[in-house]
N, C-alpha and C positions, 0 to 999 in steps of 0.2 A: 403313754398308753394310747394305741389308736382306737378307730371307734369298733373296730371288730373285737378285739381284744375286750373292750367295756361290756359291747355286748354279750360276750359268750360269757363275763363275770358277773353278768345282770340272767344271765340263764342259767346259768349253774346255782343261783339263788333261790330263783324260783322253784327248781327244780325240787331243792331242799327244803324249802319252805311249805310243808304238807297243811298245817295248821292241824288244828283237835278235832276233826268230825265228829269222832263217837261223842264227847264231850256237848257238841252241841247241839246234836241228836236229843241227848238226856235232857239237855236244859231244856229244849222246845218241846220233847213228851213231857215233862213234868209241869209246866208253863199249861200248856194245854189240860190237862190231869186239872191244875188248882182251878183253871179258868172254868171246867167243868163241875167243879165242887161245890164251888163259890157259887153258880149258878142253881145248881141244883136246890141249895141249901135257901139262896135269898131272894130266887127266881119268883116265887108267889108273892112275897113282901113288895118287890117292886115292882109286880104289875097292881097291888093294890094301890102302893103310891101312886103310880098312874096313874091308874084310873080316877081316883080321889082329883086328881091334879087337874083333868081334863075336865070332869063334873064343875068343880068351880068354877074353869073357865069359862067354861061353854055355858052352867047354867041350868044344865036339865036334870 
């Protein structure tokens, strides 16, 4: 097999190899979706952790 020949078989691969967009589209809005839930939901709890955290450090 020469190297042109390799190559045009290395492209016609690619060619066909589209992979799952929409797929990972969904994953990344849902991904993003929990990461906004999650935040919403424990967002106040851990700014008081925080805050608490910093007070001791700091002292005041």
């Amino acid at each position: 097999m020469t190297i042109i020949q390799r190559m045009a078989a290395v492209a016609t691969r690619l060619r066909e190899d589209r992979g799952d967009v929409p797929g990972w589209v969904l994953i990344t809005l849902m991904t993003a979706g929990l990461v906004v839930l999650i935040w919403a939901l424990a967002g106040p709890a851990l700014s008081e952790i925080f805050q608490n955290a910093i007070t001791k450090v700091t002292g005041l």
